[in-house]
C-alpha positions as CSV (number, residue, x, y, z in Angstrom):
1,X,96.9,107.1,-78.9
2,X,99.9,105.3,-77.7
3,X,103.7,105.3,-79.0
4,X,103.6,101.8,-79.9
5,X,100.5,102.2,-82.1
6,X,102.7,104.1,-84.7
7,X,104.5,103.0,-87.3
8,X,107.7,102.8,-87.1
9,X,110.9,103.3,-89.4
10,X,112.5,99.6,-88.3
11,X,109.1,98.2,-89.3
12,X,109.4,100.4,-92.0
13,X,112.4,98.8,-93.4
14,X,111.7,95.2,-92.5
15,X,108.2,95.2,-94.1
16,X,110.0,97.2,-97.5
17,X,112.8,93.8,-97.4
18,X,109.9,91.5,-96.7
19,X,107.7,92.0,-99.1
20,X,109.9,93.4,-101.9
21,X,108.7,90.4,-104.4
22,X,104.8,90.5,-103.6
23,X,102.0,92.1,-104.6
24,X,101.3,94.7,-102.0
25,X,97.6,97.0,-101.7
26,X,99.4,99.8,-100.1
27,X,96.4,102.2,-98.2
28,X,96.8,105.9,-96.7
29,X,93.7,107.6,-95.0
30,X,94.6,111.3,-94.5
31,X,93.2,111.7,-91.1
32,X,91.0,108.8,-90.0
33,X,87.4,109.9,-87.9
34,X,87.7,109.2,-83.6
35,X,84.2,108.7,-83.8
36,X,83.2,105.6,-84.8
37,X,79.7,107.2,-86.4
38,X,81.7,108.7,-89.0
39,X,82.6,105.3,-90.2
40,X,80.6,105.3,-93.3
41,X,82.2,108.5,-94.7
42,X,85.8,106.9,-94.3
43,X,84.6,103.8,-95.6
44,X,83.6,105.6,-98.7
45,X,87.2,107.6,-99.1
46,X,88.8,104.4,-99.0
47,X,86.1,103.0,-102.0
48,X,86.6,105.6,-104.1
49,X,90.2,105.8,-103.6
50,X,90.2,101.7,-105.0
51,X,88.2,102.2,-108.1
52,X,90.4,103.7,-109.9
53,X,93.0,101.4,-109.4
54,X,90.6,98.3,-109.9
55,X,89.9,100.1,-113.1
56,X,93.2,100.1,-114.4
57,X,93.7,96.4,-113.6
58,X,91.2,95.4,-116.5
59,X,93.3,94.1,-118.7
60,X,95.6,92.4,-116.1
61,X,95.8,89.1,-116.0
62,X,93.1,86.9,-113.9
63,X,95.3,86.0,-111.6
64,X,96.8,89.5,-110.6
65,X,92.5,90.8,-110.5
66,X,92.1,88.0,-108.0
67,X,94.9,88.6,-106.0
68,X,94.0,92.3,-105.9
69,X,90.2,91.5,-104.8
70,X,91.2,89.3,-102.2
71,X,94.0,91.8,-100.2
72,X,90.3,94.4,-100.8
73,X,88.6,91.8,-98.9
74,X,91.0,92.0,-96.2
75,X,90.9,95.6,-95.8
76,X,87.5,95.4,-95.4
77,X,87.6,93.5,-92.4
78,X,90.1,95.4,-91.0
79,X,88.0,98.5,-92.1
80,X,84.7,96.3,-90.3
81,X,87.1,96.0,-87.2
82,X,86.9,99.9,-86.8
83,X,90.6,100.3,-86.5
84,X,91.0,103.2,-88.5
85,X,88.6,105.0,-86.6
86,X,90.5,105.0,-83.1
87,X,93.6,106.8,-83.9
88,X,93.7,110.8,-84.8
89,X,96.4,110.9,-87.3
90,X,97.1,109.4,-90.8
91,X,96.7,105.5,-91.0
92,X,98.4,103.2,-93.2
93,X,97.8,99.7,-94.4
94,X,100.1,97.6,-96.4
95,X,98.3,94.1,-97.2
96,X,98.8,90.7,-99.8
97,X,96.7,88.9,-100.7
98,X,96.9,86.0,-97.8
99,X,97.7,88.5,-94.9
100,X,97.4,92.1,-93.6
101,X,101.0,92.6,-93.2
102,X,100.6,96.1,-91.2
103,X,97.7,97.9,-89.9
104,X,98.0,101.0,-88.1
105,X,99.1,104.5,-87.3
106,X,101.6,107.1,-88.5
107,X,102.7,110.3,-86.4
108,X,101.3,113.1,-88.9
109,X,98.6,112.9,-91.4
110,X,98.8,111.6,-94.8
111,X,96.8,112.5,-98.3
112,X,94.4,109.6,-98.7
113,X,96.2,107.2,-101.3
114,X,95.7,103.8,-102.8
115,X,98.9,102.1,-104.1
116,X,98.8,98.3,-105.7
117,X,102.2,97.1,-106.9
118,X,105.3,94.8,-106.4
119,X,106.3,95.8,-102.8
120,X,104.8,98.9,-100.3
121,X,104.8,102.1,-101.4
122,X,106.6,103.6,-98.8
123,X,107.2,107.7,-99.6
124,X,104.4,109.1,-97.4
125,X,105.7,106.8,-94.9
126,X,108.6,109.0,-94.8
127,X,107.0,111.9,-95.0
128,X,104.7,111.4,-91.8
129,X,108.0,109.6,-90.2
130,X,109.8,112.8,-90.4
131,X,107.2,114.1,-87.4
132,X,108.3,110.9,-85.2
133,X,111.7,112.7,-84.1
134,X,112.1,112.0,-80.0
135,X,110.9,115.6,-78.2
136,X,112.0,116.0,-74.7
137,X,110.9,119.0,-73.1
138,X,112.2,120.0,-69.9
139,X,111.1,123.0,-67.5
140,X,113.7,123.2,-64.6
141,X,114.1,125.4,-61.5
142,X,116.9,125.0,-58.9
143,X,115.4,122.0,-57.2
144,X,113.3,120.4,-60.0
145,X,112.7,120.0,-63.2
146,X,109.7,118.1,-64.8
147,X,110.4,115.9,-68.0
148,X,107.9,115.6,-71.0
149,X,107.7,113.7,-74.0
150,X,105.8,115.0,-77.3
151,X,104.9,112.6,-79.7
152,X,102.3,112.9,-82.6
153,X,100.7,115.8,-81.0
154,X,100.4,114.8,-77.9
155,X,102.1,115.8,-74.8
156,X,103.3,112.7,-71.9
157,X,104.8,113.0,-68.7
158,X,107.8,111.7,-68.6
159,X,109.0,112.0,-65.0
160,X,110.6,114.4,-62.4
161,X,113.9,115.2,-60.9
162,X,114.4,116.7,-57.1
163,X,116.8,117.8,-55.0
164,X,116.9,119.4,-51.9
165,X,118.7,122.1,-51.2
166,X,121.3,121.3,-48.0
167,X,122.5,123.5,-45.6
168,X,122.1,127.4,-45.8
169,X,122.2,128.0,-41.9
170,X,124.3,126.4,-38.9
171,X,123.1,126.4,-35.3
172,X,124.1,129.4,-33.2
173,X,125.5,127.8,-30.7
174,X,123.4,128.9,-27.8
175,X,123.8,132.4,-28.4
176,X,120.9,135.0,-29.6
177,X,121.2,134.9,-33.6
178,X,121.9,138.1,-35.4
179,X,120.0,138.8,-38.5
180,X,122.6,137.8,-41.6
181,X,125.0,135.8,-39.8
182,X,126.0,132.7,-37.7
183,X,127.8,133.9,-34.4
184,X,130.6,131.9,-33.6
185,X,131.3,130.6,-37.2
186,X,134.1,134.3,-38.0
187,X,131.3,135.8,-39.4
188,X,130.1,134.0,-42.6
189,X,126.7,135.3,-43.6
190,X,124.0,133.0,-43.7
191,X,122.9,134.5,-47.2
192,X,125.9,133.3,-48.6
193,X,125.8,130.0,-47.2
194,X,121.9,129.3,-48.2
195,X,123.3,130.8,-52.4
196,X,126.2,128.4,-52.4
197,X,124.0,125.4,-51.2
198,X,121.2,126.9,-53.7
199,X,124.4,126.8,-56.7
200,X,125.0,122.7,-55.6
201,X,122.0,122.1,-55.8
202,X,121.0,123.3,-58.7
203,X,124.1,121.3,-60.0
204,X,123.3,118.2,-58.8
205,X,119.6,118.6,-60.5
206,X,121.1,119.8,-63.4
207,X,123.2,116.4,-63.7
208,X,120.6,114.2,-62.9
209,X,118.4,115.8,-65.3
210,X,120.9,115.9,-68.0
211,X,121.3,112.0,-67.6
212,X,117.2,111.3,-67.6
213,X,117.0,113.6,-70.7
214,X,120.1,111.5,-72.6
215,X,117.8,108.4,-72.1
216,X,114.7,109.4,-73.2
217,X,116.1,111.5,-76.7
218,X,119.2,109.6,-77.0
219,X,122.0,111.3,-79.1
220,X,119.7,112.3,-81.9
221,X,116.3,113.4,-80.8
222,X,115.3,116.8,-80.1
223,X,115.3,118.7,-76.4
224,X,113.3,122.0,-75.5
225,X,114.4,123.7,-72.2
226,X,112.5,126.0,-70.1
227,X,111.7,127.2,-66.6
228,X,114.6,129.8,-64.9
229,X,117.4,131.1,-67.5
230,X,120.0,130.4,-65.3
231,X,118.5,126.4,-64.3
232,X,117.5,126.3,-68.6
233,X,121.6,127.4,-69.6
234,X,122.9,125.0,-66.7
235,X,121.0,122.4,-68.2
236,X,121.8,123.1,-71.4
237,X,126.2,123.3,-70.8
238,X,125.6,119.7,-69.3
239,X,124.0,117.9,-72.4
240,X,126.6,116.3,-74.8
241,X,127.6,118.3,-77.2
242,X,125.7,115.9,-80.4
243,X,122.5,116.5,-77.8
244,X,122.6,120.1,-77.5
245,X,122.8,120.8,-81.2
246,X,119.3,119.6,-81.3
247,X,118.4,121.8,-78.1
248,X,116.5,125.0,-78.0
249,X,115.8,127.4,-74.6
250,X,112.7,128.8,-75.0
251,X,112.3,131.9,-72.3
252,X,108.1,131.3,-72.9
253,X,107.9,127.9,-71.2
254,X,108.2,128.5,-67.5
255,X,106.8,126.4,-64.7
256,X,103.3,128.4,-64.8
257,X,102.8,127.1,-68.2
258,X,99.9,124.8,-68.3
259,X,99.8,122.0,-70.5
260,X,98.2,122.7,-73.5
261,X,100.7,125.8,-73.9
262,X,103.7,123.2,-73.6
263,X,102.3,121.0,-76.2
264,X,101.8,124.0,-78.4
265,X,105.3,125.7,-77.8
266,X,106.7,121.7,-78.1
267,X,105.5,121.4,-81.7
268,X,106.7,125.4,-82.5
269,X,110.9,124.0,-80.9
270,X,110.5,121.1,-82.5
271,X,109.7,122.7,-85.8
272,X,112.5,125.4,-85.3
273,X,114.5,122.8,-84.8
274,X,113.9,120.8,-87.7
275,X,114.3,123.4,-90.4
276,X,117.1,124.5,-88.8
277,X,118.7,120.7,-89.3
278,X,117.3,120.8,-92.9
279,X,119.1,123.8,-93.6
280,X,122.4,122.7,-92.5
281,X,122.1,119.6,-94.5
282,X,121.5,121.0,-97.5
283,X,124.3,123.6,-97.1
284,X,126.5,120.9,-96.9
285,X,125.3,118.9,-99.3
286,X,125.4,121.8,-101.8
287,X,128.7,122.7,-101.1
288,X,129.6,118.8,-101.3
289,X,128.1,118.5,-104.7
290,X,131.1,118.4,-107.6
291,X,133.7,118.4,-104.7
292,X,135.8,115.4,-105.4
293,X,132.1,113.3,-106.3
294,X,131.4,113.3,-102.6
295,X,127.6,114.2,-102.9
296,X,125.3,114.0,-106.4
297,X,122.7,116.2,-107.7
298,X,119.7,115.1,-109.9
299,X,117.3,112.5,-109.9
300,X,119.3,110.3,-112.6
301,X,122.7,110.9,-110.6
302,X,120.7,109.6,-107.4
303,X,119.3,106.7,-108.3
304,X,122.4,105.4,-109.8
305,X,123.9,105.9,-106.5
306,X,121.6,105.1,-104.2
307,X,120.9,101.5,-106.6
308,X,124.0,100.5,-106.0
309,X,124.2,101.6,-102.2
310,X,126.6,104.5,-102.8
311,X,124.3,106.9,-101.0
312,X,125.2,107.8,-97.5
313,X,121.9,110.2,-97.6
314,X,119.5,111.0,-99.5
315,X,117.8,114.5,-99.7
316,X,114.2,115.1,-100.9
317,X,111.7,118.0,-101.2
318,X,108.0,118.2,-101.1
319,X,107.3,119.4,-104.4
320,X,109.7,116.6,-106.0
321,X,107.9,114.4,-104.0
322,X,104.8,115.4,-105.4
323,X,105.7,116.4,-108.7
324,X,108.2,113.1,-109.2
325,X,106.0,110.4,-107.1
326,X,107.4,107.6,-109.3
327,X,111.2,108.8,-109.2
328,X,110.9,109.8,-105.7
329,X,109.5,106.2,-104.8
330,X,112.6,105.0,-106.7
331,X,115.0,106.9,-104.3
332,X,112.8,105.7,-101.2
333,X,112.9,102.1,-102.1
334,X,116.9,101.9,-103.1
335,X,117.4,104.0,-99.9
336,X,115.6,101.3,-97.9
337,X,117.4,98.5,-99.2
338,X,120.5,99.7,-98.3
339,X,119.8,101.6,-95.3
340,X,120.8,105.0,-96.7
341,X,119.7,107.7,-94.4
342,X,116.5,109.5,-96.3
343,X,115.3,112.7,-95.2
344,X,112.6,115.1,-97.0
345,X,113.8,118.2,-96.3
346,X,111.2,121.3,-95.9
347,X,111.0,125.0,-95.5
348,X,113.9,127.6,-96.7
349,X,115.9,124.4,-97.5
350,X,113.4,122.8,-99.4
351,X,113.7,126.0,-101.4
352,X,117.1,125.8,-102.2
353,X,117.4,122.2,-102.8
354,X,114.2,122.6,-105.6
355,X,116.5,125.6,-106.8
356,X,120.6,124.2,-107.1
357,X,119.8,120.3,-107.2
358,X,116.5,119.9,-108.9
359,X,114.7,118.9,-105.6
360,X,116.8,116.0,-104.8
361,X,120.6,115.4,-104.1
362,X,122.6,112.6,-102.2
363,X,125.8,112.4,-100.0
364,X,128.2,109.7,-101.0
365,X,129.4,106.8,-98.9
366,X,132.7,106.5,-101.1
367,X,133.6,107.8,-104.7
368,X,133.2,106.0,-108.0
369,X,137.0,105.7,-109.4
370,X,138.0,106.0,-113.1
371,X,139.9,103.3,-114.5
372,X,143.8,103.7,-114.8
373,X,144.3,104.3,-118.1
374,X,147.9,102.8,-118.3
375,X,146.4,99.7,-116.5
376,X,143.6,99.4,-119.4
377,X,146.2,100.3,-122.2
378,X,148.9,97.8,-121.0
């Protein structure tokens, strides 16, 4: 599966503006089949996952049955097509009734789901989007360090930096060498002189690195460093400082470590990393809450902000997710339309959001003001 097969949050947001006033047939498969025998079983999901909402469209108007049938007709030719069937993780569809707006892949399975309404429904979309965070994992030694990126599961190269290590012995000018040292040079040992050009080195491979790693995760993804703890701490003090709050050292990944244990400890830093994120958010969104109105707790208290693009972010959990799914589709669409940051927070911080805010809570962008009361009584 390649990158650019996934769904991603810009086409996220532009197909949630775009289609805001249409009917939409919004379709999650949980985890698609590879093998394009199993067609027939996924074909079947997806039938029984429309029959209910056919069902419920009986006393519809004509028009709004027909539309519906025809956007079913279109995802059966996409189903036909087989494209479903070549990607490993959840799949999402989003179609009207003239065109099959979107027809793909998303990073992380979601629960099979059939949606028909005025615009996409667009929640698990989140959900599965929060597993699209850049990883960059590097495992560095004094002269090189190989560059990784994970991605829905999977583990790509992502290139190598070198350097070789210069000077560490001089010529001996003729005479017979002496074990340790250069004669003629005053006596500077030659083990000193191969552990300072070892130290620049390692310094120039540590900056180079550095710079490859800020392109590929940018300021916000996520980094995993490995190979020798004194290359993995160089590494690390050269990152900007945003960067290396989303970086983790992990003494298990050394340059022995094949592949599939990369990918595997990849997932486990990236994970660490996240809940560690979610945590801090929500501690400071806690704290925030009742603090001059600069964050909001409760569903009621959100949506009011985030309809009328006061939200700077907005905080969900899992189980208000799926315990709220209309109200949290609310949030998700407001949030969209105003490009509020929207995160669904998991783990210990999940916990404690579900606990002090209900299960969902917002930053402001700027407070509400009262009126002046001497301006309204004059």
């Amino acid at each position: 599966m390649n990158e650019s097969d996934l769904l991603s949050e810009p086409q996220l947001v532009a197909l949630a503006e775009a289609l805001e006033g249409d009917m939409v047939l919004s379709v999650y498969l949980e985890q698609p089949v590879s093998d394009p025998a199993g067609r027939d079983a996924w074909q079947a999901t997806i039938l029984n996952a429309l029959a209910p909402v056919r069902a419920s469209l009986a006393e519809q108007s004509r028009n709004e049955r027909d539309e519906f049938e025809r956007s079913v007709a279109l995802l059966g030719d996409v189903v036909s097509d087989g494209s479903p069937a070549v990607h490993a993780c959840g799949w999402v569809g989003f179609i009207t009734s003239d065109q099959v707006r979107f027809a793909g892949a998303l990073p992380a399975p979601t629960p099979t789901l059939v949606r028909w309404q005025r615009g996409v429904w667009a929640t698990p979309c989140i959900r599965a989007l929060k597993q699209h965070r850049v990883v960059i994992v590097a495992i560095a030694d004094g002269v090189s360090a190989r560059l990784f990126r994970y991605v829905a599961g999977s583990l790509l190269p992502a290139g190598k930096v070198a350097v070789h290590v210069r000077g560490g012995h001089a010529d001996h000018l003729g005479a017979l060498p002496r074990a340790g040292f250069h004669p003629g040079t005053r006596g500077t040992p030659a083990t000193d002189l191969a552990a300072k050009a070892r130290v620049t080195a390692r310094g120039r491979l540590v900056h180079a690195a550095a710079s490859q790693i800020l392109a590929l995760a940018g300021e916000s993804g996520y980094v995993i460093l490995g190979g020798t703890t004194p290359a993995a701490h160089a590494l690390l003090r050269e990152l900007s400082p945003s960067l290396a709050r989303h970086t983790l050292c992990l003494a298990a990944l050394t340059a022995r470590t094949p592949d599939a244990a990369i990918r595997d400890l990849a997932a486990q830093g990236a994970s660490a990393l996240r809940d560690a994120e979610d945590r801090a958010m929500v501690d400071q969104l806690i704290e925030a809450v009742g603090a001059h109105g600069a964050a909001v707790a409760g569903a009621v208290a959100v949506l009011d902000a985030a309809s009328a693009g006061r939200a700077h972010e907005v905080l969900l959990t899992e189980r208000f997710v799926n315990a709220e799914p209309e109200l949290a589709e609310q949030a998700v669409k407001f949030a969209l339309a105003h490009h509020t940051r929207l995160e669904i927070v998991m783990g210990e911080a999940a916990a404690r959001l579900d606990r002090e805010a209900g299960g969902i809570a917002a930053h402001l962008r700027f407070v509400r003001q009262p009126a002046d009361p001497l301006a309204a009584a004059s």
